[in-house]
N, C-alpha and C positions, 0 to 999 in steps of 0.2 A: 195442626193449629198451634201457633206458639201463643204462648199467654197463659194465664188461670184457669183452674178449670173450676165453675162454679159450683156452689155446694148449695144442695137441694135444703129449705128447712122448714118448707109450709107441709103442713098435714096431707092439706092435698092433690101436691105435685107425686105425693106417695102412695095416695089412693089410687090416682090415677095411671103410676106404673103398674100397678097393681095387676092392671087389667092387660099389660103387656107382655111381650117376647120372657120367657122364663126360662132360663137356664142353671141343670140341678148339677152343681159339683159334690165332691167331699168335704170342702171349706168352708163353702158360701154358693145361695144363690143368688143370680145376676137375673136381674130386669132389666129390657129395652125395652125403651118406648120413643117414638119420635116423637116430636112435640109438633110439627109441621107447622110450625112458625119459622120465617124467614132470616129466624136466626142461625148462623154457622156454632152458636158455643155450644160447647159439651157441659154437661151441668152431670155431679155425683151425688149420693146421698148414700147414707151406712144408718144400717141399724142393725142391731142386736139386743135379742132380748133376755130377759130376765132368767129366763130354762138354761142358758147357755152359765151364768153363772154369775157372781156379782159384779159390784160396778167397777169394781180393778181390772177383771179379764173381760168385761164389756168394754172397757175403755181402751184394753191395750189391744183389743179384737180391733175396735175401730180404729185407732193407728195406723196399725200396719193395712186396715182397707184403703188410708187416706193415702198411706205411701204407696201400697199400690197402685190406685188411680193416678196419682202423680207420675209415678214412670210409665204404666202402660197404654192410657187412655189417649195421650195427643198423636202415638203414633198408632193404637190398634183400635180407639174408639170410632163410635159412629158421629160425625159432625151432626149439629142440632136434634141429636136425644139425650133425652136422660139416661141413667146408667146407677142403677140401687144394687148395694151389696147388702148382700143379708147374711150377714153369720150363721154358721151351724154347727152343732155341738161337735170339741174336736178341732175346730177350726183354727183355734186359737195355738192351739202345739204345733201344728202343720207347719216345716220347714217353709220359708218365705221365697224360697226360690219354687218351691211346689206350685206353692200358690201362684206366683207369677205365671208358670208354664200355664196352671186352671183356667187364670182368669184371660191369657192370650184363647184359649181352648174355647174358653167360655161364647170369648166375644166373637170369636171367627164362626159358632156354629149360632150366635144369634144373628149375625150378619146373615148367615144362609137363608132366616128362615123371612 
């Protein structure tokens, strides 16, 4: 997909991964969910919460989720689902290239399931 990739910010679109494809890394966990609406876009959202630490390393966690999404999602993501990063304690020190390899890891074994 070239283009944007849209960023998740209602309450609900989060509840509703919620109840989707889970996948546990060391970093971060990945939710898919399709949305099965006839849309092609890829939609992300990040959160991190409070356990993980204040809002400087909550802030710079989600960053580098955004940047990750940004380079890995148009070419490893699932077209028309969602896609939530969940921070996890630790995750924020985790070399950026790690995380790239996770979150390719990630999405190839939510794609299986």
């Amino acid at each position: 997909m070239a283009g944007r990739i849209e960023t998740i910010r209602l309450r609900r679109d989060f509840l509703a991964a919620n109840k989707a494809r889970r996948v546990v890394m060391p970093g971060f966990i990945l939710l898919l969910r399709p949305r099965g609406d006839d849309s092609p876009a890829m939609r992300a959202g990040y959160t991190v919460t409070k356990k993980i630490g204040g809002a400087v390393v909550r802030n710079r966690m989600k960053r580098r989720f955004r940047e990750l999404a940004r380079a890995m999602l148009p070419e490893h993501g699932e077209p028309g689902a969602d896609h939530i990063l969940i921070g996890r304690d630790g995750g924020v020190e985790r070399d950026f290239a790690t995380l790239t390899g996770e979150l390719r890891t990630a999405l190839a074994k939510a794609r299986r399931r």
